[in-house]
Short mmCIF file of the C-alpha atoms (twelve columns), coordinates in Angstrom:
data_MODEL
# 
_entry.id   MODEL 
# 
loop_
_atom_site.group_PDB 
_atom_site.id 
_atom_site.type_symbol 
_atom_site.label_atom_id 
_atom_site.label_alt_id 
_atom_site.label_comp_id 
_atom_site.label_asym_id 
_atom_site.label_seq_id 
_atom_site.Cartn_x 
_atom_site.Cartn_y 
_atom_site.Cartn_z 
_atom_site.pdbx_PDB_model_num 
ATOM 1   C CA . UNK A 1   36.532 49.895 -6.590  1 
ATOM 2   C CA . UNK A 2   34.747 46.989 -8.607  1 
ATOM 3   C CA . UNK A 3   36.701 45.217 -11.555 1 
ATOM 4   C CA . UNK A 4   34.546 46.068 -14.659 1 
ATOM 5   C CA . UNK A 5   32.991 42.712 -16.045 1 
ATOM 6   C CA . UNK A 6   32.764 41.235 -19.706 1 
ATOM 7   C CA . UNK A 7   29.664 38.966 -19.553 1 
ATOM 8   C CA . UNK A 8   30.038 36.382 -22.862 1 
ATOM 9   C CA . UNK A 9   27.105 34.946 -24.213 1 
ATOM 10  C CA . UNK A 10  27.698 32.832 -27.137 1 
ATOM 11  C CA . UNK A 11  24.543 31.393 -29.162 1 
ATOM 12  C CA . UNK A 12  24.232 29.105 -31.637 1 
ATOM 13  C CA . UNK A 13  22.048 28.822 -34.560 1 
ATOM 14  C CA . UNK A 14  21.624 25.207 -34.473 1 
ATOM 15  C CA . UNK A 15  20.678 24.634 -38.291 1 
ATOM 16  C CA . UNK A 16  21.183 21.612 -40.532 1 
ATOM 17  C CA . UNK A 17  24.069 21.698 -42.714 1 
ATOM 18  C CA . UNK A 18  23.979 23.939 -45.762 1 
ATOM 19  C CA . UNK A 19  24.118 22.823 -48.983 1 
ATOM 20  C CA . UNK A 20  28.261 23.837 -50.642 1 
ATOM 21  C CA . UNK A 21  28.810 24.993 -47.058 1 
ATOM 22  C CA . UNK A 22  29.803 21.325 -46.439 1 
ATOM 23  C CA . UNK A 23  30.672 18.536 -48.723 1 
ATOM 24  C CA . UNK A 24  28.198 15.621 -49.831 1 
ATOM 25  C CA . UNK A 25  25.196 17.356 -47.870 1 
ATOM 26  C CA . UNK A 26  21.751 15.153 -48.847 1 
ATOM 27  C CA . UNK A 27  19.342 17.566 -51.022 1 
ATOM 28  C CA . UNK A 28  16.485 14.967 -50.470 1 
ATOM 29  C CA . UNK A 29  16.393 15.640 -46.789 1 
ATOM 30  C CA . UNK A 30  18.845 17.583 -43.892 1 
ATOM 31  C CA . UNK A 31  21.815 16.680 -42.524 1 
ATOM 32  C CA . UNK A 32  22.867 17.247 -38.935 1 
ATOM 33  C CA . UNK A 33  26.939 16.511 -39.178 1 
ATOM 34  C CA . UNK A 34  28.248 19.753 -37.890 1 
ATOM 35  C CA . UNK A 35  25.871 19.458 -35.036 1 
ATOM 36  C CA . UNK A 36  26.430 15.775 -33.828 1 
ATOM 37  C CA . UNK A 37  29.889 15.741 -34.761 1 
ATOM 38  C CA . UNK A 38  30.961 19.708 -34.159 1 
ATOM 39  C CA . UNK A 39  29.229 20.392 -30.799 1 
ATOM 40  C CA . UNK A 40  31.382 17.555 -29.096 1 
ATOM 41  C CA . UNK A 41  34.292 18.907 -31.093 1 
ATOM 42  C CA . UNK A 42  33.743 22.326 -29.037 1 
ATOM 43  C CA . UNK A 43  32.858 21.338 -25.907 1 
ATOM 44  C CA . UNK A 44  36.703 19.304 -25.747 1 
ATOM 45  C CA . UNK A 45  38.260 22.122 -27.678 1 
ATOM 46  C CA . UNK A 46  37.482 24.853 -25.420 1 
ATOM 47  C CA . UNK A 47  37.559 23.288 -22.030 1 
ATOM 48  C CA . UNK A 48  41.211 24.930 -21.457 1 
ATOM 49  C CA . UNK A 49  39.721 28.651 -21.369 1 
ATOM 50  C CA . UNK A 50  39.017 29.190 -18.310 1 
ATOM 51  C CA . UNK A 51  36.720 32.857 -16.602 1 
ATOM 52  C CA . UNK A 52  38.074 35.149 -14.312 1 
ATOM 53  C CA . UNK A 53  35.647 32.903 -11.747 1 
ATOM 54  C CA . UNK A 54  37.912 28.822 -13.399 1 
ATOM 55  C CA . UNK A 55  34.566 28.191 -15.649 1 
ATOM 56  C CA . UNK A 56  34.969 26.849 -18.928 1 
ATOM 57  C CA . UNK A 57  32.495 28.400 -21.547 1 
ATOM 58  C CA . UNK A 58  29.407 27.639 -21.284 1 
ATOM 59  C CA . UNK A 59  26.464 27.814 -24.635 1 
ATOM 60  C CA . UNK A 60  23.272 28.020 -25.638 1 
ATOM 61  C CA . UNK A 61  22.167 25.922 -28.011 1 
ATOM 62  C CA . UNK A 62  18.916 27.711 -30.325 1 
ATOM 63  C CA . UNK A 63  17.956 24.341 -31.378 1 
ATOM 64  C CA . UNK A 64  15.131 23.948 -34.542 1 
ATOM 65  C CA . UNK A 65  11.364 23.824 -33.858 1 
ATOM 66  C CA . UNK A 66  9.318  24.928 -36.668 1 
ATOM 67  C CA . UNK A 67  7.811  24.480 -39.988 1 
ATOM 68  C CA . UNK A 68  10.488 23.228 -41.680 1 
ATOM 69  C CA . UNK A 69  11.030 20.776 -39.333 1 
ATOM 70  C CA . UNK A 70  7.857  19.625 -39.020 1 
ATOM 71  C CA . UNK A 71  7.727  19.216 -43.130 1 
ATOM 72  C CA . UNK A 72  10.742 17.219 -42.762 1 
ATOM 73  C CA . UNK A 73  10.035 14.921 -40.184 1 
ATOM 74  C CA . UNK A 74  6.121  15.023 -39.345 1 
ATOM 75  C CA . UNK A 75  6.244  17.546 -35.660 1 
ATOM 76  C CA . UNK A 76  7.862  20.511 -34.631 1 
ATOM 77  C CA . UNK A 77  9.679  19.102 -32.161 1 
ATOM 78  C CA . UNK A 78  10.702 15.719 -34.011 1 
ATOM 79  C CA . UNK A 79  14.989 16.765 -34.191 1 
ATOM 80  C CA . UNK A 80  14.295 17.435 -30.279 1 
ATOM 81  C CA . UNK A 81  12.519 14.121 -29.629 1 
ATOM 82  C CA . UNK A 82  15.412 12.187 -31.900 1 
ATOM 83  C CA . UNK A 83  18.066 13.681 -30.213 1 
ATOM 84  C CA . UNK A 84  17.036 14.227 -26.320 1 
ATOM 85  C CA . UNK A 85  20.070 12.314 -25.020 1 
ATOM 86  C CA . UNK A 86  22.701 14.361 -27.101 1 
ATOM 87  C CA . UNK A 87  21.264 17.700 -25.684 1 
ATOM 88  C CA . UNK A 88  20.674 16.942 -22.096 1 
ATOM 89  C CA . UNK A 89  24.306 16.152 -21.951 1 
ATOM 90  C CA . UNK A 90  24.915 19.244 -22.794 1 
ATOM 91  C CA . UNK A 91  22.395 20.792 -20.313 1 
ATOM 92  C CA . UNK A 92  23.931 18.789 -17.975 1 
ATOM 93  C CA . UNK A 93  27.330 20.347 -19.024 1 
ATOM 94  C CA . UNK A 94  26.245 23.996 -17.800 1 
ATOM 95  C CA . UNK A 95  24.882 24.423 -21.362 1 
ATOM 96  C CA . UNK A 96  21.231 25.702 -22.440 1 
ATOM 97  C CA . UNK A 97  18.578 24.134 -24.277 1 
ATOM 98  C CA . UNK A 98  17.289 27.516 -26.109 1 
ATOM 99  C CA . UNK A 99  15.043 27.844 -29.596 1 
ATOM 100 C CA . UNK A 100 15.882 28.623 -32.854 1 
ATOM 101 C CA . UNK A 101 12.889 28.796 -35.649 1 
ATOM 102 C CA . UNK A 102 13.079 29.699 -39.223 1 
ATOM 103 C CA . UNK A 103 9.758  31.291 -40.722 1 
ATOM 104 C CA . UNK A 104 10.603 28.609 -43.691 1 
ATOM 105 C CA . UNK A 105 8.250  27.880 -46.467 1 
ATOM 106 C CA . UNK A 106 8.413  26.009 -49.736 1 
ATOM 107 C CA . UNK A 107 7.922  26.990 -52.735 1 
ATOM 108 C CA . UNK A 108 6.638  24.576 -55.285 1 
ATOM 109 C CA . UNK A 109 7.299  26.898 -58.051 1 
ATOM 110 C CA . UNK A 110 11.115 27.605 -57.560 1 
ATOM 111 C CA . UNK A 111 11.290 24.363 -55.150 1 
ATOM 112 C CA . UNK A 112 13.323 26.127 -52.840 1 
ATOM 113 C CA . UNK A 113 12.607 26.991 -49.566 1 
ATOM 114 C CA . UNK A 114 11.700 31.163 -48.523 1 
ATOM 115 C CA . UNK A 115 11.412 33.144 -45.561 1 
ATOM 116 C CA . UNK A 116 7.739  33.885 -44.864 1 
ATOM 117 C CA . UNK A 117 7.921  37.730 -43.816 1 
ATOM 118 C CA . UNK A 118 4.429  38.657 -44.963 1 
ATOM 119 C CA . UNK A 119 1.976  36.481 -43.059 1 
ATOM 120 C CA . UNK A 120 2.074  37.733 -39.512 1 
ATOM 121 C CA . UNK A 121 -0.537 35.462 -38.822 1 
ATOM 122 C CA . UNK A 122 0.907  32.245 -39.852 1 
ATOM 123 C CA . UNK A 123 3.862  33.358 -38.337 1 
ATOM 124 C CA . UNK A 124 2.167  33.780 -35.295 1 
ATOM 125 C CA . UNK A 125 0.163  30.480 -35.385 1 
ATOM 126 C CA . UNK A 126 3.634  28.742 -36.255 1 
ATOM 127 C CA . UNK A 127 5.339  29.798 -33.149 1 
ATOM 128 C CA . UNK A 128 2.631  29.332 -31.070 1 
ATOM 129 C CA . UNK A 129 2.423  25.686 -32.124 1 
ATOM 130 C CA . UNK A 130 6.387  24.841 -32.011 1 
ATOM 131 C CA . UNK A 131 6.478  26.433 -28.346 1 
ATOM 132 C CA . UNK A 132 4.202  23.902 -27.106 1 
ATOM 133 C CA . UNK A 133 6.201  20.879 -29.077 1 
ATOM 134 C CA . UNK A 134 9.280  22.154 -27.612 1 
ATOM 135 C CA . UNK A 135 7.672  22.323 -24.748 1 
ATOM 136 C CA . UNK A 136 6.542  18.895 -24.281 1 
ATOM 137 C CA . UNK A 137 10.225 17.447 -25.147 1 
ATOM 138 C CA . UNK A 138 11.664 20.163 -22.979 1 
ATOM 139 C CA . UNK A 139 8.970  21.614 -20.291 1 
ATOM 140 C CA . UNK A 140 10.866 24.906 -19.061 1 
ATOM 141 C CA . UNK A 141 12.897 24.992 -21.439 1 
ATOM 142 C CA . UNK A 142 13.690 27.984 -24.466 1 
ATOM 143 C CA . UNK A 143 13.793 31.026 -21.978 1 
ATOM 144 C CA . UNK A 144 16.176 32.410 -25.050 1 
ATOM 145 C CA . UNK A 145 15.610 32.467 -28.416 1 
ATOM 146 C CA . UNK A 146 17.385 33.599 -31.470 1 
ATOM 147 C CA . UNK A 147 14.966 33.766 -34.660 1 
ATOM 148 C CA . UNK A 148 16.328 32.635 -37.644 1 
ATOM 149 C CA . UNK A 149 17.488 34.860 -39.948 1 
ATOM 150 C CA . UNK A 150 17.461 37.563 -37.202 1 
ATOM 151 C CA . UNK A 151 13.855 38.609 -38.196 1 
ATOM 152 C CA . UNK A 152 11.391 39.648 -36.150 1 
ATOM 153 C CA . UNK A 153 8.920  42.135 -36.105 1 
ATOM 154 C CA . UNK A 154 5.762  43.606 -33.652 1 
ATOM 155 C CA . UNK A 155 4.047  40.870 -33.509 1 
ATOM 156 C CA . UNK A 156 6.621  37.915 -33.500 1 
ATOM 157 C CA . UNK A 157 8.179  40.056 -30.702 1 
ATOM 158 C CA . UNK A 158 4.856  40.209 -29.071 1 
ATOM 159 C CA . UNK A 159 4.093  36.691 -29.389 1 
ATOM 160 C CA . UNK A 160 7.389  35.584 -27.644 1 
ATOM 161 C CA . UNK A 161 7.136  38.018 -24.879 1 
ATOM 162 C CA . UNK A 162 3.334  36.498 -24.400 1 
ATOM 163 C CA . UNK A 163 4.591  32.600 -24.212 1 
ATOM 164 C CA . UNK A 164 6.870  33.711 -21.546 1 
ATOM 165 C CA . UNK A 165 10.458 33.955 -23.154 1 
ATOM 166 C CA . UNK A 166 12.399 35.809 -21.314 1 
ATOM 167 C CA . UNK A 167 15.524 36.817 -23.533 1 
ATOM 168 C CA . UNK A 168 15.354 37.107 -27.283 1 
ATOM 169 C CA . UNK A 169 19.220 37.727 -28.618 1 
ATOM 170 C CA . UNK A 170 18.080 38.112 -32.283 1 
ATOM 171 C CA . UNK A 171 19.404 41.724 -32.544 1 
ATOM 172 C CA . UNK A 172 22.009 42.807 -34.873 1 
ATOM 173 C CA . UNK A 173 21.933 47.189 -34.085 1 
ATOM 174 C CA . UNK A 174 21.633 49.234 -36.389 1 
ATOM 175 C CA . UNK A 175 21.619 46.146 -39.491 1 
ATOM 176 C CA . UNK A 176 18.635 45.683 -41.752 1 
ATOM 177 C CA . UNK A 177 17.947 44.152 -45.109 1 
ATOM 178 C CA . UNK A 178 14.784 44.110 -46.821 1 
ATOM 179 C CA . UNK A 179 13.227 42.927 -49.513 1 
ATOM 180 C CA . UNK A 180 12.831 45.163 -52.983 1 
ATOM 181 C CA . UNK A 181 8.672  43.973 -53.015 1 
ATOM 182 C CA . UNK A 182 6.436  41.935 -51.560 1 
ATOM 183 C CA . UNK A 183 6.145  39.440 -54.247 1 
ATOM 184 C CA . UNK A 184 9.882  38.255 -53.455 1 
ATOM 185 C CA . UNK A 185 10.579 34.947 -52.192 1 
ATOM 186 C CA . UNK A 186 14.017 35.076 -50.485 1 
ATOM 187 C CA . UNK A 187 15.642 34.403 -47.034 1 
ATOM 188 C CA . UNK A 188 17.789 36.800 -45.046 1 
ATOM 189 C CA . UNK A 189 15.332 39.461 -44.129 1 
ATOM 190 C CA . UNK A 190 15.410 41.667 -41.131 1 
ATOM 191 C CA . UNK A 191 15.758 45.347 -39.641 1 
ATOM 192 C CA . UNK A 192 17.339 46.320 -36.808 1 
ATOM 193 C CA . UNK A 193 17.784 49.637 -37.662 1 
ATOM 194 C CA . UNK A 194 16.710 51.313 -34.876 1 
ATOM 195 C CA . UNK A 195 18.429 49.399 -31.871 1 
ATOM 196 C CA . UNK A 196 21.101 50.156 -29.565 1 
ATOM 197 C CA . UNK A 197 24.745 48.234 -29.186 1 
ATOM 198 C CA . UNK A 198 23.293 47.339 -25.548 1 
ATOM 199 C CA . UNK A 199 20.581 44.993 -23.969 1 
ATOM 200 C CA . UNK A 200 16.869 46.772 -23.688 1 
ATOM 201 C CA . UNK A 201 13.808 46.702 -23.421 1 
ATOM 202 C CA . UNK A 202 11.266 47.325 -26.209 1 
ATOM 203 C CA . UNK A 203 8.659  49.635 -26.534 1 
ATOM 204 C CA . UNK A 204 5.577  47.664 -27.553 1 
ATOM 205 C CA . UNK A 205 4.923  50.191 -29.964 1 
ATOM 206 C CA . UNK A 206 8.686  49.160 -31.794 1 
ATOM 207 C CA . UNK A 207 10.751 46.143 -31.062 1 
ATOM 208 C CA . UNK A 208 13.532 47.524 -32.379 1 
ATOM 209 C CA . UNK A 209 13.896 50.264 -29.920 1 
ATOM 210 C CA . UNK A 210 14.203 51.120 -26.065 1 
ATOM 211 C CA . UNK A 211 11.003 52.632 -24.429 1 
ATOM 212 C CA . UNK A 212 11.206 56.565 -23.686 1 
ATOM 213 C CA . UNK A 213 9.316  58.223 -20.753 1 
ATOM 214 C CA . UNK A 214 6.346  56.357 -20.197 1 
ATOM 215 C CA . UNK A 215 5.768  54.070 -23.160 1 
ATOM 216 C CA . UNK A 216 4.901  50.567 -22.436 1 
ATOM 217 C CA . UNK A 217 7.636  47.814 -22.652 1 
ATOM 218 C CA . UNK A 218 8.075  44.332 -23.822 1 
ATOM 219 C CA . UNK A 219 8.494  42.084 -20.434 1 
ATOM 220 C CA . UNK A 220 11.034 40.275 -23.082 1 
ATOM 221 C CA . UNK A 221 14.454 41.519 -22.989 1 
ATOM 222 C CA . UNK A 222 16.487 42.139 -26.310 1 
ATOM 223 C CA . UNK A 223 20.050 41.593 -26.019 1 
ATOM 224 C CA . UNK A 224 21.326 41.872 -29.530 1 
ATOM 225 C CA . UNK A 225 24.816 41.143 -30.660 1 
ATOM 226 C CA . UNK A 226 27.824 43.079 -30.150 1 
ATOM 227 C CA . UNK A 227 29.072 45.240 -32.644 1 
ATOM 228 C CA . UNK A 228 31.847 47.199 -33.823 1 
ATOM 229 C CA . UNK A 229 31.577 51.091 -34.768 1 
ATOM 230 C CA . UNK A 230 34.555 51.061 -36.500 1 
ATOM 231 C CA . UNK A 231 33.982 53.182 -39.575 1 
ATOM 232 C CA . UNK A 232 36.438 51.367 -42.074 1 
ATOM 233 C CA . UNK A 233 35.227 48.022 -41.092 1 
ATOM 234 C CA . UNK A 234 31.230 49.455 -41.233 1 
ATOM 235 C CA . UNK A 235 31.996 50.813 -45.066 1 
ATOM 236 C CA . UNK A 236 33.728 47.181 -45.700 1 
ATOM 237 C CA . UNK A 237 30.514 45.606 -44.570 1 
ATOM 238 C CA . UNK A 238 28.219 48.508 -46.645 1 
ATOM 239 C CA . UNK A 239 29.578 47.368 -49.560 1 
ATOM 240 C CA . UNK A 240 29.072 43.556 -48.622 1 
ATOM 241 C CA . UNK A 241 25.223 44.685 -47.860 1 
ATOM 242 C CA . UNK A 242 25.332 47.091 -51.085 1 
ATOM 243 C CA . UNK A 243 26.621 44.423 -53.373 1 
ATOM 244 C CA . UNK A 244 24.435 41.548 -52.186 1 
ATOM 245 C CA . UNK A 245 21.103 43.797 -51.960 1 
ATOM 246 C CA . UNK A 246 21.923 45.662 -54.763 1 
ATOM 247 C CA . UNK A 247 21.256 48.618 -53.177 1 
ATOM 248 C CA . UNK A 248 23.926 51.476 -52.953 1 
ATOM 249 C CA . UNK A 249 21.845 53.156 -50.049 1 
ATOM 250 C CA . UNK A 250 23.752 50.866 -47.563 1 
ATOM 251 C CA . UNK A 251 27.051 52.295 -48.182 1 
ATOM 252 C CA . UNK A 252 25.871 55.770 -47.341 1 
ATOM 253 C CA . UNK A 253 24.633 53.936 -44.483 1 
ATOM 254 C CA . UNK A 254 27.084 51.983 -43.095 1 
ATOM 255 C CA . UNK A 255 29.089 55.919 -43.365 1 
ATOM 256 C CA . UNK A 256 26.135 57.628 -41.184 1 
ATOM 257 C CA . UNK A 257 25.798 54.862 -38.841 1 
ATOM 258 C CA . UNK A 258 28.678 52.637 -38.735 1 
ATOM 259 C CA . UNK A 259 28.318 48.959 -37.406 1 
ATOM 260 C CA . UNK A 260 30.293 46.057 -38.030 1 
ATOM 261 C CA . UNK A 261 29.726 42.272 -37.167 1 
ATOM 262 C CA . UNK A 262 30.967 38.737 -37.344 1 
ATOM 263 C CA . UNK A 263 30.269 35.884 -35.318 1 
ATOM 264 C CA . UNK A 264 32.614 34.168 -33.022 1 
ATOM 265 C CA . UNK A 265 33.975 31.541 -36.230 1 
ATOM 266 C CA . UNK A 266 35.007 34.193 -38.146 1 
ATOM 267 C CA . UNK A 267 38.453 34.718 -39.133 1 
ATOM 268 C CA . UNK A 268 40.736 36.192 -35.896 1 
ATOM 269 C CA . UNK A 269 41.627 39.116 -37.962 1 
ATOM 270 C CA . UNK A 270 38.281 39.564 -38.871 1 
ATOM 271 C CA . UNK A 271 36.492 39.723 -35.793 1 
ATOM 272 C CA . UNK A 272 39.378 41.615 -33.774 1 
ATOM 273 C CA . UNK A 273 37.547 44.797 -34.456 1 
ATOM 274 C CA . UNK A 274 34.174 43.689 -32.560 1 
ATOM 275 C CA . UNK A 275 36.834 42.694 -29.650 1 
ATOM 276 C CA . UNK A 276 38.710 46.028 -29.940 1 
ATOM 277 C CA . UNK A 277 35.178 47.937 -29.253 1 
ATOM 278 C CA . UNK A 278 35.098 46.569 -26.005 1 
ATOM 279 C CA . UNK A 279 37.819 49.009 -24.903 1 
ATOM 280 C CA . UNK A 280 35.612 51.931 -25.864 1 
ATOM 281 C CA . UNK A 281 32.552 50.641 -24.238 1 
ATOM 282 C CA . UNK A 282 34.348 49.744 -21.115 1 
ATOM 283 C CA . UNK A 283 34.873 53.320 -20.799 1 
ATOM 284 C CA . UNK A 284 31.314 54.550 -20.449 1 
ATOM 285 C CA . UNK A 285 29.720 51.056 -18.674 1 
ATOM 286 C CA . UNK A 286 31.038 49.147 -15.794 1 
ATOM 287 C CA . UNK A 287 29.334 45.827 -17.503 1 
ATOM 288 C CA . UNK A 288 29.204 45.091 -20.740 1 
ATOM 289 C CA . UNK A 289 27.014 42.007 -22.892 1 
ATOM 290 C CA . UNK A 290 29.573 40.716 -25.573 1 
ATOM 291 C CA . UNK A 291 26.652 38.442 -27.304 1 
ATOM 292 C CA . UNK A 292 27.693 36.468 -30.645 1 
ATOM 293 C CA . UNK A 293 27.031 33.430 -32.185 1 
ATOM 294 C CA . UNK A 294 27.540 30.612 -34.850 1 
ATOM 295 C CA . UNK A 295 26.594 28.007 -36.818 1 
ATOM 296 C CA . UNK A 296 27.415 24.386 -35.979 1 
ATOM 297 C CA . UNK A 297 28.532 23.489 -39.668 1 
ATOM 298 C CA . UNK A 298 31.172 26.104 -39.282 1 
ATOM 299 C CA . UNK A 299 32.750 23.884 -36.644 1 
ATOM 300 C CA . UNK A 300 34.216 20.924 -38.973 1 
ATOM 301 C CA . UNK A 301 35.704 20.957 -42.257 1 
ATOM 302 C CA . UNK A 302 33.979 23.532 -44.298 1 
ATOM 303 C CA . UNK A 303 34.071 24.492 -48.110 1 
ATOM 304 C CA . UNK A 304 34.771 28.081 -46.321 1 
ATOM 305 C CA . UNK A 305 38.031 29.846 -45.685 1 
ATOM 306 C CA . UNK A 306 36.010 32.495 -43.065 1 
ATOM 307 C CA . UNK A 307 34.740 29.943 -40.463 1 
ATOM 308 C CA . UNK A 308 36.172 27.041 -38.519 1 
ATOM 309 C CA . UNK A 309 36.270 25.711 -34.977 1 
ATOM 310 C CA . UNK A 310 40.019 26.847 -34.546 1 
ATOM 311 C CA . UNK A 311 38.766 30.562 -35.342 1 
ATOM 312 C CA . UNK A 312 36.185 29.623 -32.371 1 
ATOM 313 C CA . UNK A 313 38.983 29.142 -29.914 1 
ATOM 314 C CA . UNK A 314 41.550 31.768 -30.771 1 
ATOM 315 C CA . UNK A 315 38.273 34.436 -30.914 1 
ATOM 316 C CA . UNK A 316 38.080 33.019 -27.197 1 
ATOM 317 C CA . UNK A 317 41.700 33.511 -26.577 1 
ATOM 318 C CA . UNK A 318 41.799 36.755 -27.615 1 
ATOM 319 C CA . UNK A 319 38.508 38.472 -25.820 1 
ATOM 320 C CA . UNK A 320 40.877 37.300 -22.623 1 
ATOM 321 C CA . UNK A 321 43.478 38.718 -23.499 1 
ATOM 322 C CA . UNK A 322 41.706 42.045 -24.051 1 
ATOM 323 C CA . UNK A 323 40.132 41.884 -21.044 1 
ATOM 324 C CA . UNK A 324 43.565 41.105 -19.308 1 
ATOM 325 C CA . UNK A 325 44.973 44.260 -20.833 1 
ATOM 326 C CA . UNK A 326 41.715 46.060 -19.944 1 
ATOM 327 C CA . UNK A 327 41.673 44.773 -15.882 1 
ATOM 328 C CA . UNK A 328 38.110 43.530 -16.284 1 
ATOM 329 C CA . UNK A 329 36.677 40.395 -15.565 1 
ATOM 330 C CA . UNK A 330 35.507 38.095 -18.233 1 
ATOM 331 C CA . UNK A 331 32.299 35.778 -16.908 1 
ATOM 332 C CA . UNK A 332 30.859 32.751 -19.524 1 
ATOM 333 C CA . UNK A 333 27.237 33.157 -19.028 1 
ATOM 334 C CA . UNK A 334 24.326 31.752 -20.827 1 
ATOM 335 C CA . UNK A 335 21.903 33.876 -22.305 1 
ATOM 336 C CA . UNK A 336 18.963 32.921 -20.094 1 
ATOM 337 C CA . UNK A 337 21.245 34.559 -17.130 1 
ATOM 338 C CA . UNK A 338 21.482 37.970 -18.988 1 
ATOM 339 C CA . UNK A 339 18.355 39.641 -17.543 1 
ATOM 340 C CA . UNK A 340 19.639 38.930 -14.077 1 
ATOM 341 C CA . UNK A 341 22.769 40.368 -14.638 1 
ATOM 342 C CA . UNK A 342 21.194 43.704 -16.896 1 
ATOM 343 C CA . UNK A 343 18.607 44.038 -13.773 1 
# 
């Protein structure tokens, strides 16, 4: 009989540092410290943890190529271009150079910057346009993405599945959050309400679901996060969701469809409960996907008491330890290797 595997993928959002996230952040433009100084940081921190198969863990980084950028610094691709060197040593590592862009806009009114969620076809445009920057600093490269903020819908999906990405790990199931009107200009947009705690792959007709019968499907595979279904820990997180939307729908939600989620800096005791799902799981599947991911500010010293590079290591520590007490195999994958292993 075959040992029952644990494939870990773990993303990261590589964003500039956020202003009172970190101390003494620059307003006038964006600063990269918890990516040049907390990637390093990992990569030596976690060496020790070792696979069922001696491999350290391995990452892929969803670096920035998009508007935003290209405001900032005059291309899309002008953070890849400065910083080649830094992230082919971590190709070179075992790592992945992946893609991370933000549907970012300013606002000259409010002069803060908003996610764009109601002009599919700048959206569409945008992405096109950062592909083929990324592209030219990296030819081959961002087979994975992770949008930023999580968002996507038809047509973003679409778009990605059309310039040839292969895995989009985006997915939060069964999470959504969405704006009261149209005239709001926010960030942290995005519905997932529809997707399964597994990878899949879309009906073109609805990203955020798995294809029945004979519906077309995405050639793009969604691999969302993993998630807990605990039900205390999904009405903790409804009233998180019901206190920042202002919307007390989500707590009757969170009790109809519990989910829970936290990425891989979060507090031990906070992100047990995603690691104690895997028990469940293992039950029904002989493989399971346990995607997460972080943010490379939460890596060094942080204005935060939730997220730190320490977290990062005993998270590690303890998904192999569950899977010791489980008998299954743990593998450190990237995310451009999930579709082989889901095939």
């Amino acid at each position: 009989m075959n040992k029952k595997r644990i494939y870990i993928v773990i993303g990261c959002d590589t964003d500039p540092d956020r202003v009172n996230f970190l101390p003494n952040v620059p307003t006038e433009t964006l600063g990269w410290s918890g990516m040049l100084e907390g990637i390093p940081l990992t990569k030596e921190k976690v060496e020790d943890i070792k696979d069922s198969q001696g491999n350290s863990p391995v990452f892929s980084w969803c670096l920035r190529a998009d508007h935003q950028i290209k405001e900032y610094y005059g291309n899309y691709n002008s953070i890849l271009e400065l910083h080649k060197p830094f992230f082919l040593e971590l190709e070179n590592s075992g790592d992945e150079i992946a893609w991370h862009p933000h549907f970012f806009k300013f606002d000259e009114q409010t002069q803060k910057w908003y996610q764009e969620f109601k002009n599919i076809k700048w959206q569409k445009s945008m992405l096109k346009n950062a592909h083929a920057e990324f592209l030219s600093t990296f030819p081959g490269r961002a087979k994975s993405v992770r949008m930023g903020w999580d968002y996507h819908n038809n047509d973003t999906f679409s778009t990605l599945n059309d310039l040839g990405v292969d895995i989009d790990f985006s997915g939060i199931p069964s999470l959504f959050i969405h704006p009261k009107n149209d005239s709001i200009k926010s960030v942290n947009f995005f519905d997932w309400s529809l997707s399964p705690n597994h990878p899949y792959y879309p009906a073109t007709s609805d990203y955020r679901r798995e294809a029945v019968g004979d519906e077309r499907t995405f050639k793009m595979l969604e691999a969302p996060n993993f998630i807990s279904q605990s039900l205390l820990w999904s009405l903790i997180s409804g009233l998180v969701f019901a206190k920042k939307m202002k919307d007390v729908s989500q707590i009757f939600r969170a009790l109809k469809k519990p989910v829970y989620w936290i990425g891989i800096t979060g507090k031990t005791n906070l992100f047990a409960p995603i690691v104690n799902q895997i028990e469940g799981d293992l039950k029904k599947k002989d493989n399971i996907f346990f995607i997460t991911y972080f943010h490379p500010d939460e890596l060094i010293e942080n204005n935060s008491s939730l997220y730190s590079l320490q977290y990062l290591y005993d998270n590690l520590k303890l998904l192999k330890a569950k899977a010791n007490q489980l008998g299954a195999d743990i593998h450190f994958i990237k995310a451009s290797e999930i579709k082989t292993k889901f095939m």
